[in-house]
C-alpha positions as CSV (number, residue, x, y, z in Angstrom):
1,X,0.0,0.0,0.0
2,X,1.6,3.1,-1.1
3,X,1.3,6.5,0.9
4,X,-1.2,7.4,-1.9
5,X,-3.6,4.5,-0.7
6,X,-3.5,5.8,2.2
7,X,-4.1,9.6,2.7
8,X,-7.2,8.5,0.2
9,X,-8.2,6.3,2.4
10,X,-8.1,8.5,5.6
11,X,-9.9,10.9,3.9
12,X,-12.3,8.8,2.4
13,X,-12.8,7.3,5.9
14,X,-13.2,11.0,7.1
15,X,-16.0,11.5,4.4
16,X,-17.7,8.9,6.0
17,X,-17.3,10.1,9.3
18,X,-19.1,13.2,9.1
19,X,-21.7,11.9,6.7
20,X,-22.8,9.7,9.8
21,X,-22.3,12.7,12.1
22,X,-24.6,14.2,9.5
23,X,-26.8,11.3,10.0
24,X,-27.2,11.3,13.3
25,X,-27.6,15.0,13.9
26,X,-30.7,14.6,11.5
27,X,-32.0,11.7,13.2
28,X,-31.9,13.6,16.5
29,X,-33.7,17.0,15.9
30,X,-37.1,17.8,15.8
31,X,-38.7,19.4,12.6
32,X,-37.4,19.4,9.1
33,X,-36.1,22.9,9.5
34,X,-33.7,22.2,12.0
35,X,-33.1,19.1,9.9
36,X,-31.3,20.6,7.2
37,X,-28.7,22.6,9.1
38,X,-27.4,19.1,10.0
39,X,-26.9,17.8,5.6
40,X,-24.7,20.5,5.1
41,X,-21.5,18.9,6.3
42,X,-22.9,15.8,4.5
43,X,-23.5,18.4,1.7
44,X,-20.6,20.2,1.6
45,X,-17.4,19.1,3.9
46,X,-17.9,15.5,2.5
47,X,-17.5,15.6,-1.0
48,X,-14.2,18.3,-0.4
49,X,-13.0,15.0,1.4
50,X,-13.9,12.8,-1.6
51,X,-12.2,15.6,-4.4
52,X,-9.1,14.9,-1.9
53,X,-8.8,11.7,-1.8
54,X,-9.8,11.1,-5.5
55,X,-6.8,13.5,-6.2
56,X,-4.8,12.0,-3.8
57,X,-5.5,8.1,-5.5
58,X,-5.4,9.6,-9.0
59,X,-3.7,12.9,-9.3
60,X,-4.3,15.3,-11.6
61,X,-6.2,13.7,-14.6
62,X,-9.4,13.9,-16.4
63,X,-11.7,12.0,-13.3
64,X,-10.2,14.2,-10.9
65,X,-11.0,17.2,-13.3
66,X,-14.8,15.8,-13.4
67,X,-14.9,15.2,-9.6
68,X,-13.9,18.9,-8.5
69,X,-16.9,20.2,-11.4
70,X,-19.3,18.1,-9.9
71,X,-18.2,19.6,-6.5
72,X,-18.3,23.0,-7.6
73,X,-21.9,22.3,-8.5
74,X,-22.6,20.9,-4.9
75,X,-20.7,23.5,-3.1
76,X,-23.1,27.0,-5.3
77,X,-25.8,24.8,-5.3
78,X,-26.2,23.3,-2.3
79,X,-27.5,26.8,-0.6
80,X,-29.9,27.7,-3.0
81,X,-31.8,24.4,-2.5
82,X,-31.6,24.4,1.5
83,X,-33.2,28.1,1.1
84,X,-35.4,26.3,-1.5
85,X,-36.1,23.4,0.6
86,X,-36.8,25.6,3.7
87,X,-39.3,28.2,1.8
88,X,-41.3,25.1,0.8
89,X,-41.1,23.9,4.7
90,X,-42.5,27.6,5.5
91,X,-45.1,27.5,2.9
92,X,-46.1,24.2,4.2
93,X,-46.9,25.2,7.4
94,X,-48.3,28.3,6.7
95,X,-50.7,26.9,4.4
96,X,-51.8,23.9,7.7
97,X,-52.2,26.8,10.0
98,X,-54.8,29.0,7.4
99,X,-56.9,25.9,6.9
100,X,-57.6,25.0,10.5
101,X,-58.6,28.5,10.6
């Protein structure tokens, strides 16, 4: 196992880590709101993890080159659908609380 295998694997194993963390957080608070502040270490400090250890296995080549587009997308996209995902939430529950008026 070279020192390559290795640092991908710690932070592949690190990736994991806080996707659980994640996990758990979500699986321990009440309403969806609070919810999402827990995905977005699962969101956004995971896949910087799995761009590291894919360039850490790989280098510099044409996978690694698709791996930190697709986390580019993740990391300007990822806020615009929690604030998405939260309006909905709000709209939700504002349109329960009219009817059982």
């Amino acid at each position: 196992m070279t020192v390559r295998d290795i640092v991908s694997c710690v932070f592949l194993a690190l990736a994991v880590l806080v996707v659980a963390a994640s996990a758990a957080g979500v699986l321990a608070m009440p309403g969806a709101a609070r919810k999402l502040h827990y995905l977005t270490p699962a969101t956004i400090v995971a896949p910087v993890f799995v761009v590291v250890a894919v360039l850490a296995a790989g280098g510099l080549d044409y996978a690694t080159g698709q791996t930190v587009i697709a986390l580019a997308l993740m990391i300007f996209g990822g806020p615009f659908l929690s604030h998405a995902t939260i309006r909905a939430i709000r709209a939700r529950e504002d349109r329960k609380k009219e009817s059982r008026r």
